[in-house]
C-alpha positions in Angstrom: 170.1 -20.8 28.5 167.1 -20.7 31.0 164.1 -22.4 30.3 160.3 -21.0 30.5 160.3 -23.0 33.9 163.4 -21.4 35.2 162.3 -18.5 34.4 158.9 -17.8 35.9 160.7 -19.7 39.1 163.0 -16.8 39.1 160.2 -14.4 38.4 158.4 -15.3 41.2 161.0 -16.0 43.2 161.9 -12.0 42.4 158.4 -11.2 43.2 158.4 -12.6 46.7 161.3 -11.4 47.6 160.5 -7.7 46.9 157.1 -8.4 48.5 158.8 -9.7 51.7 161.2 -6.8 51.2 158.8 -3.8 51.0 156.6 -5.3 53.8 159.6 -5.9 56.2 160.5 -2.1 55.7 156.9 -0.9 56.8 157.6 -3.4 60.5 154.5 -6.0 59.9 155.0 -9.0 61.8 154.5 -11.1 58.8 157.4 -10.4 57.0 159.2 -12.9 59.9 157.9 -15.8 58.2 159.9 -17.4 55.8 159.6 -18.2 52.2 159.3 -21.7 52.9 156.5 -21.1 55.5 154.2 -19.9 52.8 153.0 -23.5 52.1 151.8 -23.2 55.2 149.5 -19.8 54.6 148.1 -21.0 51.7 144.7 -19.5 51.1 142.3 -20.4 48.8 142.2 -18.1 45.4 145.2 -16.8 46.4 148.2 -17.2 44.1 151.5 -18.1 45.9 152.9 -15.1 44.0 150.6 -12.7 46.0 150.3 -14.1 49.4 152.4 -11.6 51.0 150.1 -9.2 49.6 147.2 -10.8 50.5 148.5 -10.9 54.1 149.4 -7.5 53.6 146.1 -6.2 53.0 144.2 -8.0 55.6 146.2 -6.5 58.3 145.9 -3.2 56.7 142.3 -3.8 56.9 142.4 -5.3 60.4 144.5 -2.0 61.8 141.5 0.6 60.2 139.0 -1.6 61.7 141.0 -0.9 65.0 141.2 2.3 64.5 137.6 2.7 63.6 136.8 1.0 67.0 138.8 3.5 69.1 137.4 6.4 66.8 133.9 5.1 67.9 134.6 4.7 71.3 135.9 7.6 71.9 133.2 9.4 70.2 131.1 7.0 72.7 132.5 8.6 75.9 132.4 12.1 74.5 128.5 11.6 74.1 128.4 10.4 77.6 130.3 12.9 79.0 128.2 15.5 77.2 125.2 14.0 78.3 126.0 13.8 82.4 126.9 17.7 82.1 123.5 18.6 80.4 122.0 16.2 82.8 123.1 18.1 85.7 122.9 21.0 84.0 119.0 20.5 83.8 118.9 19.6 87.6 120.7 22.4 88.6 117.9 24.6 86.2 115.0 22.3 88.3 117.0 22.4 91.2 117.1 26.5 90.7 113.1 27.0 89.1 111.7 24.8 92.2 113.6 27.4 94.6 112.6 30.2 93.1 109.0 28.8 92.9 109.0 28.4 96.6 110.1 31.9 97.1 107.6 33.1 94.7 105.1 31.1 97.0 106.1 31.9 100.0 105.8 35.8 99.2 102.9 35.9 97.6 101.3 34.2 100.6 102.7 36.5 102.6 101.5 38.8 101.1 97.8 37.7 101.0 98.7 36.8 104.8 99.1 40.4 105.2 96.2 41.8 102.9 93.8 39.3 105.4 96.0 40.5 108.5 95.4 44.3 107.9 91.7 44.1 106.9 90.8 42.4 109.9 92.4 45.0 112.0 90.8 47.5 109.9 87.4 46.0 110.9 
């Protein structure tokens, strides 16, 4: 007959192992430690029982922060990609206006060089 001892040994013993088991099937790199290491990734609050999922979650939470990073990067260089186009968009438009400014200019002052040109010969 098992004691009370025994038995919550056992339990937890159980516990971990279907722990390590489950997290070894998703590939994280903690599952390679070994039961006996856990002594040695004690963390404060953190019942031995629940380590591995205390582990567990904190890389979970480190890989979305990763991914968050390369969400926001990339949503970086798509804002500064859209920006150089309607930056040169806007000089070509200024580089465009000014040219047909000076056209503009240069007509009408030919033209008032021609009004001045045929009065005086009118005269």
């Amino acid at each position: 007959m098992q004691t009370k001892s025994q038995k919550a040994q056992l339990q937890q013993k159980n516990m971990i192992d279907v722990y390590k088991s489950d997290l070894e099937g998703i590939g994280l790199g903690i599952t390679t430690m070994n039961i006996a290491d856990v002594g040695g990734h004690k963390r404060q609050g953190v019942e031995e029982d629940f380590l591995y999922i205390d582990l567990f979650k904190e890389q979970e939470e480190k890989r979305r922060a990763e991914v968050k990073i390369r969400e926001l990067d990339s949503e970086c260089q798509n804002i500064e990609g859209e920006t150089k186009v309607k930056i040169a968009q806007e000089d070509q438009r200024g580089a465009v206006d000014s040219e047909q400014a000076t056209c503009n200019a240069e007509s009408e002052v030919a033209g008032i060089q021609a009004q001045i040109g045929g009065r005086s010969t009118t005269h």
